[in-house]
C-alpha positions in Angstrom: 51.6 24.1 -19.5 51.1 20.7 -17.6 49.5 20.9 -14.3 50.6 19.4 -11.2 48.3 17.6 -9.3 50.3 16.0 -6.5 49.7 19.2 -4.1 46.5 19.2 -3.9 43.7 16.4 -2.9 40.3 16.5 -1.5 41.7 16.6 1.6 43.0 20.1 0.9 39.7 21.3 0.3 38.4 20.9 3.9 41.8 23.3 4.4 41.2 25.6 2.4 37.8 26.4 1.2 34.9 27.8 3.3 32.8 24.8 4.5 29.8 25.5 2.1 29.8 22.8 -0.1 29.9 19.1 0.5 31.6 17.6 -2.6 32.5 14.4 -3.7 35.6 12.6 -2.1 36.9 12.3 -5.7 38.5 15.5 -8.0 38.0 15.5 -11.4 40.5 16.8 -13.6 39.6 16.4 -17.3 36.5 16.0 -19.1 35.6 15.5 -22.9 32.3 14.7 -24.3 30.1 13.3 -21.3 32.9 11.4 -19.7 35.4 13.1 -16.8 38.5 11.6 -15.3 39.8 12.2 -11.5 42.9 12.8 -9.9 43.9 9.0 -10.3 42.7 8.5 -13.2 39.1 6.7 -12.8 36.6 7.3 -15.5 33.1 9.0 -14.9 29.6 9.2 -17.1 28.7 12.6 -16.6 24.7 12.8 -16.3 24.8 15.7 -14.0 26.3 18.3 -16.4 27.6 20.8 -14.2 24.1 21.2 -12.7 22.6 21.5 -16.1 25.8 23.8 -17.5 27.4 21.8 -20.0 25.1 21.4 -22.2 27.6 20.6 -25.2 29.8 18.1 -23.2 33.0 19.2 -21.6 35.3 20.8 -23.8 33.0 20.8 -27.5 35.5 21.8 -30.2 33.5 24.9 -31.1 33.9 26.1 -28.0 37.1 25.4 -27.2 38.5 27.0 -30.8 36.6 30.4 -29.7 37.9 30.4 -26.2 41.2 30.6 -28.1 40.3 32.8 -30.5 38.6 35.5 -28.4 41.1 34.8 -25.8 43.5 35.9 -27.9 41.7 39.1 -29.2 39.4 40.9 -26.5 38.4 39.6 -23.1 37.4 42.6 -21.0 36.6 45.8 -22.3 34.3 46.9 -19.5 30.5 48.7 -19.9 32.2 52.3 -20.7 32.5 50.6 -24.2 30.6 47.9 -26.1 31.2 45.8 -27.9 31.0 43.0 -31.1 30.3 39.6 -29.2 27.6 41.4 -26.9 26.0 42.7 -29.6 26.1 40.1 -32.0 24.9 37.7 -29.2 22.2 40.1 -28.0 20.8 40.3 -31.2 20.8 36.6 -31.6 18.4 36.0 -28.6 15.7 38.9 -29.5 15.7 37.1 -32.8 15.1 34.0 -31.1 13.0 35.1 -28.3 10.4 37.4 -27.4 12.3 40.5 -26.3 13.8 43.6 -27.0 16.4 44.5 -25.0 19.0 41.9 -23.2 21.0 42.7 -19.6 24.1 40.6 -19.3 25.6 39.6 -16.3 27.6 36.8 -15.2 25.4 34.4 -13.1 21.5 32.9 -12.6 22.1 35.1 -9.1 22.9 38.5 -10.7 20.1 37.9 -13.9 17.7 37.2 -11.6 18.7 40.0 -9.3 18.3 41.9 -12.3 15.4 40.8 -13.3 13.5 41.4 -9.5 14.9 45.3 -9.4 14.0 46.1 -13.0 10.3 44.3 -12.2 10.2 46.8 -9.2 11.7 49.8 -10.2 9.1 49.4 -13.5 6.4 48.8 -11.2 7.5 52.4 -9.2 8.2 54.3 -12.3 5.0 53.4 -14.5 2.4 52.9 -11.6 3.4 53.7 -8.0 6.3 53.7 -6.0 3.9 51.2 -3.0 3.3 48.9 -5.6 6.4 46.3 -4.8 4.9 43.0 -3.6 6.7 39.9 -6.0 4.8 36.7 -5.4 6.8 33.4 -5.8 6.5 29.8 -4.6 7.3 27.1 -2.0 10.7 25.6 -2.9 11.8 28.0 -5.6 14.8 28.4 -6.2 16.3 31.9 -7.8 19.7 32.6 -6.5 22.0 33.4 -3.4 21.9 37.2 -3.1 20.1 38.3 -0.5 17.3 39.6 -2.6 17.4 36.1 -4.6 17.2 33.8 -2.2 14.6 35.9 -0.1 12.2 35.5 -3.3 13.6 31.5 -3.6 10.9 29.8 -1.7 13.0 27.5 0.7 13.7 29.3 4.2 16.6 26.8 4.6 18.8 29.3 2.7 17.5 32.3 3.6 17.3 32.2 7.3 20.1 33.4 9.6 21.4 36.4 7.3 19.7 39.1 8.9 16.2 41.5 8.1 15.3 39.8 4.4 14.2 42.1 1.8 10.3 43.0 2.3 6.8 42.6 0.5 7.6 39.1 -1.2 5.0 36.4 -0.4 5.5 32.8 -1.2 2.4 30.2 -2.1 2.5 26.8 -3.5 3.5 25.7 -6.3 1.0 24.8 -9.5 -1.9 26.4 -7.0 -3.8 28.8 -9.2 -6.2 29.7 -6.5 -3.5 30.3 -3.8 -1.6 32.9 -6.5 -5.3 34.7 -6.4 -5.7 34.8 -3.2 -2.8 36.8 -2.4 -2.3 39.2 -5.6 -3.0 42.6 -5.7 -2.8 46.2 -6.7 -0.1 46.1 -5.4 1.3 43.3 -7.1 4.9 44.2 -9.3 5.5 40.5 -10.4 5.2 36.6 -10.5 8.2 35.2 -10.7 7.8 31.4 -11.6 10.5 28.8 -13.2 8.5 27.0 -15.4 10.5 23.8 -14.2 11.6 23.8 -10.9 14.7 22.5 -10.4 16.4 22.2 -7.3 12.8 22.1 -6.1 12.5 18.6 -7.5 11.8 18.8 -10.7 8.5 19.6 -10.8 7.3 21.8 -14.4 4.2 23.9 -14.2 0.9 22.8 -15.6 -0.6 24.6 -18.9 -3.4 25.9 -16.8 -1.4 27.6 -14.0 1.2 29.4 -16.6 -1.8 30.1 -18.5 -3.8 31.6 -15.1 -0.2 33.6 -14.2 -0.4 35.2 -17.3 -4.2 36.0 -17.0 -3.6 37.4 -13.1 -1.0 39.5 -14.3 -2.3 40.7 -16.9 -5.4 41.8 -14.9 -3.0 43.7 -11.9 -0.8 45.0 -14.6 2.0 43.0 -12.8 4.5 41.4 -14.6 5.3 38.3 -15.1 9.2 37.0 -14.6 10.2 33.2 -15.5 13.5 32.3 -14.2 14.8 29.8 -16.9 18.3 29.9 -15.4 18.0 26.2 -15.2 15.0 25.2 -18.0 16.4 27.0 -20.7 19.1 26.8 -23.1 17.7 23.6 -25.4 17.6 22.1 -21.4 13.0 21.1 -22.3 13.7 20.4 -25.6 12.7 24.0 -27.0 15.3 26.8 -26.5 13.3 27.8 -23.8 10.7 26.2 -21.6 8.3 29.2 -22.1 7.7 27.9 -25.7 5.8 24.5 -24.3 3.2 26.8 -23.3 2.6 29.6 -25.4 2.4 32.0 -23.0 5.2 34.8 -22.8 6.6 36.4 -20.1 7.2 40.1 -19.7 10.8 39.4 -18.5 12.6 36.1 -18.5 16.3 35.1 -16.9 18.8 32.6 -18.3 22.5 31.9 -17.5 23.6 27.7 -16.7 24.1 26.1 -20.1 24.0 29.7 -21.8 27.9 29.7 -21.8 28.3 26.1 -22.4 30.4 26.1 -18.9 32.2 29.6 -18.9 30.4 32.1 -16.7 27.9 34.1 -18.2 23.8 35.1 -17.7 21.2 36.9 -19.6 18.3 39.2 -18.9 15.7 39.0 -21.5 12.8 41.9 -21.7 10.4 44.0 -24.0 11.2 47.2 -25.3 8.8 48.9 -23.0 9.7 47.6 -19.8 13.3 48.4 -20.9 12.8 52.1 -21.8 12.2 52.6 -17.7 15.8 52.3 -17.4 18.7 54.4 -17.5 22.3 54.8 -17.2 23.4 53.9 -13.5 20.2 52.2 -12.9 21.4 49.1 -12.9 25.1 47.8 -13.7 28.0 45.1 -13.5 32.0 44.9 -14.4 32.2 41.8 -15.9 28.4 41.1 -17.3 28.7 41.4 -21.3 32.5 40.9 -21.7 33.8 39.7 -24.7 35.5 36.5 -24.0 32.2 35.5 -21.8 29.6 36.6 -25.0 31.8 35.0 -27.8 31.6 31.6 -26.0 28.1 32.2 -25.5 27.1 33.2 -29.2 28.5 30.0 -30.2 26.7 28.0 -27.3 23.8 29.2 -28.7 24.5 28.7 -32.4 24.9 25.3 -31.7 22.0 24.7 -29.2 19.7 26.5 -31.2 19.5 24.1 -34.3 16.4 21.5 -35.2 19.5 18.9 -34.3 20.3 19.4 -31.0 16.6 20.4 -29.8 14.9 17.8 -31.2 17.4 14.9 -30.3 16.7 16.1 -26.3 13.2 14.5 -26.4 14.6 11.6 -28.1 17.0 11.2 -25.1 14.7 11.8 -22.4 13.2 9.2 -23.2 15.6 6.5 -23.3 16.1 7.7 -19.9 12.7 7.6 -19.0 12.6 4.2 -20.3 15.5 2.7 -18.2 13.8 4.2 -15.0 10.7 2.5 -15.7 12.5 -0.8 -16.5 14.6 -0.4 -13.0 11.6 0.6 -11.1 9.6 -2.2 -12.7 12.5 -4.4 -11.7 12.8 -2.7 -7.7 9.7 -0.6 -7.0 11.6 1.8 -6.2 10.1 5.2 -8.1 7.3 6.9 -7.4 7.2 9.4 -10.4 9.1 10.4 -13.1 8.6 14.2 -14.1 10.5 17.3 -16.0 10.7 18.2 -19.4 13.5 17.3 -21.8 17.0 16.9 -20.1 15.7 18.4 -17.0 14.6 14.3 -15.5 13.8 13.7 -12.4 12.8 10.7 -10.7 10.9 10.7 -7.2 11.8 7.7 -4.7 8.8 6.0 -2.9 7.9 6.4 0.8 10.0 3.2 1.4 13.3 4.8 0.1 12.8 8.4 1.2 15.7 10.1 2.3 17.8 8.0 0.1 19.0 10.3 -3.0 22.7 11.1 -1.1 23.3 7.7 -0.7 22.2 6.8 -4.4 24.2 9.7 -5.7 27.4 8.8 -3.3 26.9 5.2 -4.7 26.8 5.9 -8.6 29.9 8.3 -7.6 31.6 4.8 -6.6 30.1 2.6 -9.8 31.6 6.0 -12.3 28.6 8.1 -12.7 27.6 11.6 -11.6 24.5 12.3 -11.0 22.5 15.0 -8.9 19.7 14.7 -6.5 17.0 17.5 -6.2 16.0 17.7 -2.2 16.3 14.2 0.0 14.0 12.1 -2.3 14.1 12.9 -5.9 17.0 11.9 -8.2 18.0 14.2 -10.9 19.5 14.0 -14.2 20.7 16.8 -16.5 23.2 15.3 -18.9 24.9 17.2 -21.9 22.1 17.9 -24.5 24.0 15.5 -26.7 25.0 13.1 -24.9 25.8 9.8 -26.9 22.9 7.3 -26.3 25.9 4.5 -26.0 26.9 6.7 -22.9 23.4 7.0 -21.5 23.0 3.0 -21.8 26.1 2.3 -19.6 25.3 5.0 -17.5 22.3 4.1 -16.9 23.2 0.1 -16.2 26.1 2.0 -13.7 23.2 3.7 -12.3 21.2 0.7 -11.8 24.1 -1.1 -9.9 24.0 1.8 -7.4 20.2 1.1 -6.5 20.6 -1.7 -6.1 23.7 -1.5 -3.5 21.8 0.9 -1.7 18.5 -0.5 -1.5 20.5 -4.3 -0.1 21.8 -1.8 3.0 
């Protein structure tokens, strides 16, 4: 069925949609591979990915073929029944993780939501019901819930809604000795993202994932990594936890899990899992079939020696086109992440620039992403054609440029 775009324009968006998002002045329409098209036609490099989503590209042929095929056989089936996809794709991240049991929902939001009421309720069941303080950090980021973004460490998006959800303290990031300072007894959780994303890219050092582990393991508090963004292939390893060695006792992931479609995952042991029950905890769509057979084959693909180890071997022929351009402009001051996850830090000069960089790469056919007002961020498709990062990166460097001439 051909779709009719002549109705609608970005004008119809300030109409029509509540004013919480800013977007671009162009609409794309199509995408395949890392390259998107808008309403009139204008090509795009896509290194922002959906926010680190598409992971395979827009529209991979294995996804696409079981979007059809599900489609055609099961989408929703609800929790009073079960069913083959979950299951099969359950199974498939145990195998590949450290956990047990798997929670399903349809968002980073409602995993981590998850993930912050099963730490708690754990916590109340096992030790005491007063033992309910979650610790997090300084421009975390975890969700729009109430209960999410209360634990996000950026008051920006929490202020304004009303009484937040008590007994979560926030300290700063990579800060061993600020973490001990303020746990205790009656500590439930940590909850850490081992690369902070919309924070600005910043991924945690060996020694404070290491010390986490050691402080929780010493209040019997547990220790929660939101890999909603890291994980998925996104570090190079299926998930960031792996660059560490150090597991987590509960760990979240949604983004790239679906390749695009909607869909999250709650990852824990056995043991923390047996706390729960029927009408604990629950969801309509989280687990449906369409969302979990999209998902299963996300992961197939993303979970392969191919695609993991071709993601360091792309970061860093973006890495090394940054250096060249800042060699060129002195314009970065650092460039950090793991993997796909890039982010590149403007210097004092330039702060307050990464709008106007992103706004001017939208105009030269690139998307990109900024992390906060100073830091530039890249999360491209996992296999993104080096030919594509190239031009993309010489559209990129046109943009600088433009913007650093105002």
């Amino acid at each position: 069925m051909a779709t009719d775009n002549t109705q609608v324009t970005r004008a119809t968006f300030d109409e029509v949609i509540l004013p919480v998002f800013a977007p671009a002045q162009f609409v794309p329409v199509k995408g395949k591979g890392s390259r998107v098209w808008d309403q009139q036609g204008k090509e795009y490099i896509d290194f922002a990915g959906g926010i680190a989503v598409t992971a395979l590209g827009h529209c991979h042929p294995a996804l696409v073929e079981t979007l059809k095929t599900q489609g055609e056989t099961l989408w929703h089936i609800s929790n009073v029944f079960t069913n083959e996809p979950t299951l099969r794709l359950a199974s498939k991240l145990i195998k590949a993780t450290f956990a047990g049991r798997v929670f399903f929902a349809n968002s980073g939001a409602e995993a981590n939501e998850a993930a912050f009421k099963l730490a708690r309720y754990y916590a109340s069941k096992t030790h005491s019901p007063y033992k309910s303080k979650i610790i997090a950090f300084h421009n975390a980021f975890h969700g729009r819930t109430l209960f999410t973004v209360s634990v996000g460490g950026q008051p920006k998006y929490s202020d304004g809604f009303g009484p937040k959800p008590a007994d979560i303290v926030h300290v700063p990031f990579n800060d061993l000795a600020a973490v001990k300072a303020v746990i205790d007894d009656h500590t439930c959780a940590i909850v850490v993202e081992p690369i902070q994303g919309e924070g600005g890219v910043t991924a945690a050092t060996q020694e404070f994932i290491e010390g986490l582990r050691a402080l929780c393991d010493e209040h019997q508090a547990l220790l929660v990594f939101d890999e909603v963004q890291s994980g998925m292939g996104r570090s190079g390893k299926l998930f960031a936890y792996e660059h560490y060695s150090v597991q987590p006792d509960i760990l979240t992931t949604a983004k790239a899990l679906g390749g695009g479609f909607p869909v999250s995952a709650m990852l824990t042991t056995q043991e923390i899992a047996a706390t729960m029950a029927p009408g604990v905890h629950g969801t309509t769509y989280g687990g449906n079939p369409l969302a979990c057979a999209i998902a299963e084959t996300s992961l197939d693909i993303i979970n392969t020696p191919e695609v993991l180890n071709g993601v360091e071997t792309r970061r860093q022929q973006f890495v090394s086109a940054l250096k060249a351009l800042d060699a060129e402009l002195d314009v970065f001051s650092e460039i950090r992440g793991k993997g796909l996850l890039v982010g590149a830090e403007l210097k004092p000069q330039h702060a307050g620039k990464a709008r106007d960089i992103l706004h001017a790469a939208a105009e030269q056919g690139l998307m990109i992403l900024n992390a906060g007002n100073d830091v530039i961020r890249f999360t491209p498709s996992l296999i993104i054609e080096p030919t594509d990062i190239a031009e993309g990166m010489a559209r990129f460097a046109t943009a600088v440029k433009q913007v650093l001439a105002k």
